[in-house]
MARDRENLO-234726 format. One record per residue: residue number from 0; residue in three letters; x, y, z of N, C-alpha, C in turn. Coordinates in steps of 0.05 Angstrom, whole numbers, plus 32768, in hexadecimal, padded with zeros to 4 digits. Layout:
# MARDRENLO-234726
+------+------+------+------+------+------+------+------+------+------+------+
| resi | resn |   nu |   nv |   nw |  cau |  cav |  caw |   cu |   cv |   cw |
+------+------+------+------+------+------+------+------+------+------+------+
|  NUM |  Ala |    X |    Y |    Z |    X |    Y |    Z |    X |    Y |    Z |
...
+------+------+------+------+------+------+------+------+------+------+------+
//
This chain:
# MARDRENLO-234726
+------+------+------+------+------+------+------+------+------+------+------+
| resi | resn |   nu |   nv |   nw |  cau |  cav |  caw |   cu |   cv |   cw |
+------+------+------+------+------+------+------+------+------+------+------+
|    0 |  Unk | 7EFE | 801B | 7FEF | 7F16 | 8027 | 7FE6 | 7F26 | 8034 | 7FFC |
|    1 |  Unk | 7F2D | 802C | 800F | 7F3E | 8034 | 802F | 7F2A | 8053 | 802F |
|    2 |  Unk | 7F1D | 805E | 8032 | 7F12 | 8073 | 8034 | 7F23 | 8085 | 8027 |
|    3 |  Unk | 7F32 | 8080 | 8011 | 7F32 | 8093 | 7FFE | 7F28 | 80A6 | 7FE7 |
|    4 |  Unk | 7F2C | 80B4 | 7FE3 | 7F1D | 80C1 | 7FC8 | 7F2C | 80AE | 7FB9 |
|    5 |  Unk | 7F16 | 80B4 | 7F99 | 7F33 | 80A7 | 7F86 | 7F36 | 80B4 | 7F80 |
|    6 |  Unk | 7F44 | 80C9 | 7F7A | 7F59 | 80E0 | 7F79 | 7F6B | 80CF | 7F88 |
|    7 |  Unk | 7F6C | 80D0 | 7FA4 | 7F7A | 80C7 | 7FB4 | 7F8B | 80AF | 7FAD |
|    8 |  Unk | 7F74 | 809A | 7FAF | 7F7C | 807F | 7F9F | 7F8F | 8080 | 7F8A |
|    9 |  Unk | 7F84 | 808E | 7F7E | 7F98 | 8085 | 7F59 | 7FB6 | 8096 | 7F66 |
|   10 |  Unk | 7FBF | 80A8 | 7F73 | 7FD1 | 80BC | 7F79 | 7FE6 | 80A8 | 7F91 |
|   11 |  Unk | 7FDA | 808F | 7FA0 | 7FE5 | 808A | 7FAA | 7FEB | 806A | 7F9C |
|   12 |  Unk | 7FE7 | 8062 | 7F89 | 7FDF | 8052 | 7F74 | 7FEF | 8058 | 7F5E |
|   13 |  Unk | 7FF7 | 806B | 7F52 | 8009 | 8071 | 7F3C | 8010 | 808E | 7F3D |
|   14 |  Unk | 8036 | 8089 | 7F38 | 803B | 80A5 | 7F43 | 8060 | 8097 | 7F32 |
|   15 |  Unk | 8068 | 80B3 | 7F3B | 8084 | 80B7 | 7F22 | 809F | 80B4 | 7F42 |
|   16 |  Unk | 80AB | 80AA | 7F30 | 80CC | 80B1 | 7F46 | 80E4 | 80AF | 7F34 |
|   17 |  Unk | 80FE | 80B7 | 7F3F | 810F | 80AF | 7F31 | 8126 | 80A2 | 7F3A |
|   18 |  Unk | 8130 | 8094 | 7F27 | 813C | 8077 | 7F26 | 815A | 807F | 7F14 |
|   19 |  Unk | 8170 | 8079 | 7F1B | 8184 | 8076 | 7EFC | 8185 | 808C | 7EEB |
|   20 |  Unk | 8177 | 80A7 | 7EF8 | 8178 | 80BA | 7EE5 | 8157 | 80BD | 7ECB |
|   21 |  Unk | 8150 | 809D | 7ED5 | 8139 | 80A1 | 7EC9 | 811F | 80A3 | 7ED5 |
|   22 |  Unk | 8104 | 80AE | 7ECA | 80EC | 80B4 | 7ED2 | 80E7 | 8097 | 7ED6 |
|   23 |  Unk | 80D6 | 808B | 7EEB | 80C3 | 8079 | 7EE4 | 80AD | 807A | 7F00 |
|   24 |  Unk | 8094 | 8071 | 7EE8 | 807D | 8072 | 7EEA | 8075 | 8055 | 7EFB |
|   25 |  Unk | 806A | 8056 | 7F18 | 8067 | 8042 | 7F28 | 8045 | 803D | 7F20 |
|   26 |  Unk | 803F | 8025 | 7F1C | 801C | 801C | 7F22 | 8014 | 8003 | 7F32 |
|   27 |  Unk | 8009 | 800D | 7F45 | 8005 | 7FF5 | 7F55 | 7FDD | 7FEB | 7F53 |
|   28 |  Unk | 7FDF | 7FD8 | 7F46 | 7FBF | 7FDB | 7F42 | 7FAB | 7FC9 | 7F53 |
|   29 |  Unk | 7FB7 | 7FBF | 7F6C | 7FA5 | 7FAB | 7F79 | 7F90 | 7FBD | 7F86 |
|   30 |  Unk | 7F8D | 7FD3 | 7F84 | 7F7B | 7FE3 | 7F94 | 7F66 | 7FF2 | 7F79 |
|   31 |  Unk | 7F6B | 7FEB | 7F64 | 7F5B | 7FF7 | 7F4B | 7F51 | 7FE3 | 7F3A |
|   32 |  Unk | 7F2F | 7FE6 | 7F3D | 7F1A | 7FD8 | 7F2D | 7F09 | 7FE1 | 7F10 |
|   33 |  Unk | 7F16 | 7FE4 | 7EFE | 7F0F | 7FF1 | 7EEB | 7EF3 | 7FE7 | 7EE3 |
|   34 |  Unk | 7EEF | 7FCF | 7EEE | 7ECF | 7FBF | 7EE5 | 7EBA | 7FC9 | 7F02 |
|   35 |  Unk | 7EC0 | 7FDC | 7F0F | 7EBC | 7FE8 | 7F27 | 7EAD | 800A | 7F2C |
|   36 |  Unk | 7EBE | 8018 | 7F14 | 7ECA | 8032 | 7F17 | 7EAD | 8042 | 7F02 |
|   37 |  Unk | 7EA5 | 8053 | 7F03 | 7E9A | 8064 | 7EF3 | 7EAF | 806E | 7EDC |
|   38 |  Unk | 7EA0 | 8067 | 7EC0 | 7EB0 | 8078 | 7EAA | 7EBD | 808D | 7EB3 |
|   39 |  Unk | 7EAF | 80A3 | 7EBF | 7EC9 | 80C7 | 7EC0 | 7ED7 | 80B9 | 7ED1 |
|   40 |  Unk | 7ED9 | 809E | 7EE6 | 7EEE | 8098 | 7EF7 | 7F04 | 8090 | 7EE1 |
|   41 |  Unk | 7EFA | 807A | 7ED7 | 7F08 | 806E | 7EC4 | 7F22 | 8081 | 7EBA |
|   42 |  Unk | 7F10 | 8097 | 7EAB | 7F19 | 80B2 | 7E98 | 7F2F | 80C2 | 7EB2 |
|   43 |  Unk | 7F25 | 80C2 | 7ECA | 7F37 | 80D4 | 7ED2 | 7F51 | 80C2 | 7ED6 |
|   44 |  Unk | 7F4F | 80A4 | 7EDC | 7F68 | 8092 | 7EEB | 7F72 | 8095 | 7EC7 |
|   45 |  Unk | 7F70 | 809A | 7EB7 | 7F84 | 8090 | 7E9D | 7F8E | 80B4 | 7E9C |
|   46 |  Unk | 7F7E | 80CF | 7EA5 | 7F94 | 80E1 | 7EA1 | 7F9F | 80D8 | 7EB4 |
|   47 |  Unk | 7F9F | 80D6 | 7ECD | 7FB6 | 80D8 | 7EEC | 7FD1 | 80C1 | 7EE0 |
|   48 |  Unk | 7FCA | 80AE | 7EC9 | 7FDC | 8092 | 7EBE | 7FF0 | 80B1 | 7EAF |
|   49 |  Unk | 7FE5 | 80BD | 7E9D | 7FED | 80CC | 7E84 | 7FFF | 80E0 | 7E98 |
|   50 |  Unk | 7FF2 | 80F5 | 7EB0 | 8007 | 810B | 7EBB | 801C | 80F3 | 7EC4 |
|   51 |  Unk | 801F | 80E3 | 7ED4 | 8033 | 80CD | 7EE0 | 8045 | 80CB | 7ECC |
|   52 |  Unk | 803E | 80C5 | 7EB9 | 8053 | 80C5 | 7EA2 | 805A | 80D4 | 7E99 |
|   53 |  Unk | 804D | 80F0 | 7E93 | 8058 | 8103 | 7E88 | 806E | 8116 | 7E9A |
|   54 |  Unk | 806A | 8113 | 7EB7 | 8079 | 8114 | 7ED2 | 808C | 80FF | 7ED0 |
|   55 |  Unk | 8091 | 80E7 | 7ECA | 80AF | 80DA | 7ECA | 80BA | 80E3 | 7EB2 |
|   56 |  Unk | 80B2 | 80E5 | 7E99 | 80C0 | 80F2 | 7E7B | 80CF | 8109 | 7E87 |
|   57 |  Unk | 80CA | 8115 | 7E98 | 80C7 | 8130 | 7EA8 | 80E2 | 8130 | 7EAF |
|   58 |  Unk | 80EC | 8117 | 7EC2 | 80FF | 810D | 7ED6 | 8111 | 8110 | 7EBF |
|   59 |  Unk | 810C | 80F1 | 7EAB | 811D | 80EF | 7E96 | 8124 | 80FF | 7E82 |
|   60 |  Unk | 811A | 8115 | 7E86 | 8126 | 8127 | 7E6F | 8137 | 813F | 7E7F |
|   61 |  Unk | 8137 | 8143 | 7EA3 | 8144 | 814E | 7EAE | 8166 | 8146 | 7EAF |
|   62 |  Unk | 815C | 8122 | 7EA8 | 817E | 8119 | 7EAD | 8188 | 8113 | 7E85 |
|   63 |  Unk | 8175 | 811E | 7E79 | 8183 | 811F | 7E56 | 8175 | 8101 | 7E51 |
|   64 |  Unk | 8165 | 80F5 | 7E58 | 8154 | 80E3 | 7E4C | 813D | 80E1 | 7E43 |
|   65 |  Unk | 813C | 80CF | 7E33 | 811E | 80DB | 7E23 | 810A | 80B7 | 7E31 |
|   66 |  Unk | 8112 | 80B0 | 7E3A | 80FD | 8094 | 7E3E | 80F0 | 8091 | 7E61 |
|   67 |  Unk | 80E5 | 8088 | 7E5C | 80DA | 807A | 7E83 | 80D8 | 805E | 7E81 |
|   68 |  Unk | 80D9 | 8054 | 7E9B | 80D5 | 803C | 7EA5 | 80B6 | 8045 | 7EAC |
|   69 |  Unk | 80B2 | 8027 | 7EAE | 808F | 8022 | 7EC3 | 808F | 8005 | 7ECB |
|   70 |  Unk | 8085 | 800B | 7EE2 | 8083 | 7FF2 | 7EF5 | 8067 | 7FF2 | 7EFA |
|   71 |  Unk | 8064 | 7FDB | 7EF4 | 803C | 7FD1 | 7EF3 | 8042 | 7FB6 | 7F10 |
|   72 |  Unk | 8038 | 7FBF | 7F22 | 8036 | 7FA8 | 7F34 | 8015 | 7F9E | 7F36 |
|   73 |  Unk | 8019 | 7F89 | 7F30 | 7FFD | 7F74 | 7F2B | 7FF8 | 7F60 | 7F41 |
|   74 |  Unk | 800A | 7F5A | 7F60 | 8005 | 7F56 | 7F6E | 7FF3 | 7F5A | 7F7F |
|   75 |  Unk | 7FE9 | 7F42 | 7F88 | 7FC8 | 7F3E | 7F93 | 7FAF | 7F4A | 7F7E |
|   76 |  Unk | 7FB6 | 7F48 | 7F62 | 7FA3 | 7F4C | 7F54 | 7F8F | 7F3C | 7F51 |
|   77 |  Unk | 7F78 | 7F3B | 7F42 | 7F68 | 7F24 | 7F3C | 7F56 | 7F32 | 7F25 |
|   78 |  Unk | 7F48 | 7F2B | 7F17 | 7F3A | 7F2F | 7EF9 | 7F27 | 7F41 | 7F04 |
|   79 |  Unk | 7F2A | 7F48 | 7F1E | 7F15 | 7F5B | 7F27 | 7F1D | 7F7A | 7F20 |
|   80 |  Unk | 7F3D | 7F7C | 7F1E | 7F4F | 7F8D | 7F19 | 7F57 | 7F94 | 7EF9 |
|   81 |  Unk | 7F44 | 7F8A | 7EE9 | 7F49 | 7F87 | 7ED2 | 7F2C | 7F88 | 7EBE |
|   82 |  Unk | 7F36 | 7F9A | 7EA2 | 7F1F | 7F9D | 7E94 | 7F2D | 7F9E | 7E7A |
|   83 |  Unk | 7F25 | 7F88 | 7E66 | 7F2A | 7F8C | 7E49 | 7F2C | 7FA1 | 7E3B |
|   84 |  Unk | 7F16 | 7FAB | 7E3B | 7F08 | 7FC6 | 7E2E | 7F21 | 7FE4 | 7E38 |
|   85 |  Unk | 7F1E | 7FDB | 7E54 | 7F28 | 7FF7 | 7E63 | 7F48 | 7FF5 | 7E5B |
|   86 |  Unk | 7F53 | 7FD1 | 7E61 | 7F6C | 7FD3 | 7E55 | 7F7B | 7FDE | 7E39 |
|   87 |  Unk | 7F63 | 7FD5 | 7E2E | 7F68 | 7FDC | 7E0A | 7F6B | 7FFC | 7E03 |
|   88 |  Unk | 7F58 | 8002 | 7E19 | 7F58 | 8026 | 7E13 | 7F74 | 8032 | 7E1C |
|   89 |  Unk | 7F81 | 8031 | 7E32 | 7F8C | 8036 | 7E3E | 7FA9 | 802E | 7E2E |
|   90 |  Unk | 7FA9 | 8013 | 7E27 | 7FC0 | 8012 | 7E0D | 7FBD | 802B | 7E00 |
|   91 |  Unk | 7FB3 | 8026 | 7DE9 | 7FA6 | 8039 | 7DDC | 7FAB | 8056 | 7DDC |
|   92 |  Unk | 7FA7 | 806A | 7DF2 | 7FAB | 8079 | 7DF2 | 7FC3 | 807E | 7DFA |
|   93 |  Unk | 7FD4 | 8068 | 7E13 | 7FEA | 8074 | 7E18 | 8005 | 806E | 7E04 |
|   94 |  Unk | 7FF7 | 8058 | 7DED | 800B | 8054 | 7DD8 | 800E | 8071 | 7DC9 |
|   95 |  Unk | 7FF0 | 807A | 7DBC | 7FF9 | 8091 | 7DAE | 8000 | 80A7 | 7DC0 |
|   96 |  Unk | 7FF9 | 80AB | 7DCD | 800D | 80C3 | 7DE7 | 8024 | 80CB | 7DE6 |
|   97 |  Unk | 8030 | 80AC | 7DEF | 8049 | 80A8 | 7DFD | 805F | 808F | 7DE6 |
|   98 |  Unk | 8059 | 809B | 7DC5 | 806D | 808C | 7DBC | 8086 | 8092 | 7DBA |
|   99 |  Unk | 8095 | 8074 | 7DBC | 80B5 | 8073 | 7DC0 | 80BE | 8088 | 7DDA |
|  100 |  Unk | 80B0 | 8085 | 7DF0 | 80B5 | 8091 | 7E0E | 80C2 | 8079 | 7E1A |
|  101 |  Unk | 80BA | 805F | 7E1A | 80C1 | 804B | 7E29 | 80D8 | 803B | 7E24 |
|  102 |  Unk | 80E0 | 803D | 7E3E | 80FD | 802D | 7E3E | 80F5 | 8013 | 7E43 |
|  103 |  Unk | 80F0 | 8009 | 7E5F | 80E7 | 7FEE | 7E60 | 80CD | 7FEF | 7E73 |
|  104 |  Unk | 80BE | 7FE7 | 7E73 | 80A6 | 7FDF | 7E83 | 80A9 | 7FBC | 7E98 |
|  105 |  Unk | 80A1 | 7FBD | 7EAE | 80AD | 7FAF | 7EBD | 8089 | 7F9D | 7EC9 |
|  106 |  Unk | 808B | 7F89 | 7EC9 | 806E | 7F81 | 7ED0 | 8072 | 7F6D | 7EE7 |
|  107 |  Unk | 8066 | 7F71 | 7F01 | 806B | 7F66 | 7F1B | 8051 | 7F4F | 7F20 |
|  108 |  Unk | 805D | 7F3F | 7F24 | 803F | 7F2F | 7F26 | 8046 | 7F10 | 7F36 |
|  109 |  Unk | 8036 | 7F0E | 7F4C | 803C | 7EF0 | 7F51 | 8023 | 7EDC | 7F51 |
|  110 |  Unk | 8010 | 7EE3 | 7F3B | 8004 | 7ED1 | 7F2D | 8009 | 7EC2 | 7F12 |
|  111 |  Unk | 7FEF | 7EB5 | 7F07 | 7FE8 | 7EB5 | 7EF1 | 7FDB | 7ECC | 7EE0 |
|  112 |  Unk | 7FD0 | 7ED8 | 7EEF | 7FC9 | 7EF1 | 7EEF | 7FC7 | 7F00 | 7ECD |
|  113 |  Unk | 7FE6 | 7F07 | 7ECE | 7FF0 | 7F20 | 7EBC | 7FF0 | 7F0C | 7E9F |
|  114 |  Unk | 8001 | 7EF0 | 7EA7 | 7FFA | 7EE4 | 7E8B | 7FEA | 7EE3 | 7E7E |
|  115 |  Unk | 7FCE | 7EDD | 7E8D | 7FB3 | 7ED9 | 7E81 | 7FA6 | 7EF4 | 7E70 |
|  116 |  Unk | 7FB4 | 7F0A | 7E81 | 7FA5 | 7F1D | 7E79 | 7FBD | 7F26 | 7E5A |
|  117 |  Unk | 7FD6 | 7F23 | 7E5E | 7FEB | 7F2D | 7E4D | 7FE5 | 7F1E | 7E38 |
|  118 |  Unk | 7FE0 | 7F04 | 7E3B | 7FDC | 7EF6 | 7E25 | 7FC0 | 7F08 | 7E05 |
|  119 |  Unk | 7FAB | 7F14 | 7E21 | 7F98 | 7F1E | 7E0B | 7FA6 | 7F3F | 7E07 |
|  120 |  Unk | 7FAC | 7F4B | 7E18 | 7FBA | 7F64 | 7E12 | 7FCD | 7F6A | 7DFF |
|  121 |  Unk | 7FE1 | 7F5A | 7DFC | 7FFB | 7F52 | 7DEC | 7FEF | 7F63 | 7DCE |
|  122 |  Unk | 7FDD | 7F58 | 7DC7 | 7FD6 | 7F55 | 7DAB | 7FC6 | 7F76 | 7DA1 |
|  123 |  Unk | 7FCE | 7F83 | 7DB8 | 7FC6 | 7FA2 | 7DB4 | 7FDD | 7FB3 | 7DBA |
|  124 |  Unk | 7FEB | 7FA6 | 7DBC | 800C | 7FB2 | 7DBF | 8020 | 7FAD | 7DA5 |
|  125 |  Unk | 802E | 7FC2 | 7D98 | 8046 | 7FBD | 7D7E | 8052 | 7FB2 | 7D8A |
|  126 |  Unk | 8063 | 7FA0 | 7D73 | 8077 | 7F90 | 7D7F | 8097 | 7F99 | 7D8D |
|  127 |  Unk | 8096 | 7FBB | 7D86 | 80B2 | 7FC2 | 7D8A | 80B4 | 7FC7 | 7DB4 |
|  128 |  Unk | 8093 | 7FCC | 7DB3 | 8084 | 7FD1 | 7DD0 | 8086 | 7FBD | 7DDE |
|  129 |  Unk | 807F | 7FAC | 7DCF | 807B | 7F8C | 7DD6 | 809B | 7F85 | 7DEA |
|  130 |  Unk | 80A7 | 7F93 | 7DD8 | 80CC | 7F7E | 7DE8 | 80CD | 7F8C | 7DFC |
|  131 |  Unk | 80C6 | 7F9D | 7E03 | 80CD | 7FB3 | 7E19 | 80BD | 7FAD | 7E34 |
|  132 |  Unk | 80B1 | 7F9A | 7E2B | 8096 | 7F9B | 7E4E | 80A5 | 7F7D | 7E58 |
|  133 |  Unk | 80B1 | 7F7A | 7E6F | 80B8 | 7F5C | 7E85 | 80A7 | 7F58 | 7E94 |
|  134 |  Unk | 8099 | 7F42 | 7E99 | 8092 | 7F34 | 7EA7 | 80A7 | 7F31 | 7EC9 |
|  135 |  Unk | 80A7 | 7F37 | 7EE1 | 80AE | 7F35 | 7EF3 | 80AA | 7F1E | 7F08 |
|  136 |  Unk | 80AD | 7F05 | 7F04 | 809E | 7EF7 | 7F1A | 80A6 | 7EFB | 7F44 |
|  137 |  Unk | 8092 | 7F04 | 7F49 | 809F | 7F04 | 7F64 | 808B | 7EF8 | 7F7C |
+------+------+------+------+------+------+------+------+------+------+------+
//
């Protein structure tokens, strides 16, 4: 892990800025192995997901907005970077969290990658959620 803590990792890995007046929440996950990580890792990388977001709402409600962006970059990922289980949870909790917060969600990817995985994810996401997430090819 570059001789980081993961503290470190996840902090340099997902973090808030602002854009347009609005909060958004950056994730860059080629450096995070959830099929890798110890459960309390697991547990701590989904609060550091939850303050990130609750830190861009932060932004957006400084400029009179109530929503965030998030940018998921999936570049140089591989299924090593990925876990059903962990994905599902992570829906999951940040659906009931963070409902009707999201403006648009932006998904970076220059694989096959995100399809494969969106294709099984999709179906744990509402549909109103559903229109809001792009696919980015780059």
């Amino acid at each position: 892990m570059n001789n980081l803590s993961i503290e470190e990792l996840y902090k340099k890995n997902a973090y808030s800025i602002e854009k347009n007046g609005y909060g958004n929440s950056i994730f860059i996950i080629k450096d995070i192995f959830p099929g890798k990580i110890s459960k309390q890792n697991k547990e701590l990388f989904i609060t550091h997901i939850i303050s990130v977001i609750e830190e861009s709402l932060e932004i957006s409600r400084k400029n009179n907005e109530t929503t965030v962006y998030v940018h998921i970059y999936l570049n140089s990922c591989t299924f090593k970077n990925f876990s059903l289980s962990f994905t599902k949870k992570m829906i999951c909790t940040l659906s009931n969290r963070f409902e009707d917060t999201l403006e648009m969600m932006y998904i970076y990817s220059e694989s096959v990658l995100f399809s494969n995985i969106w294709n099984l994810a999709k179906h744990f996401i509402e549909d109103d959620t559903r229109s809001k997430i792009k696919q980015i090819k780059n």
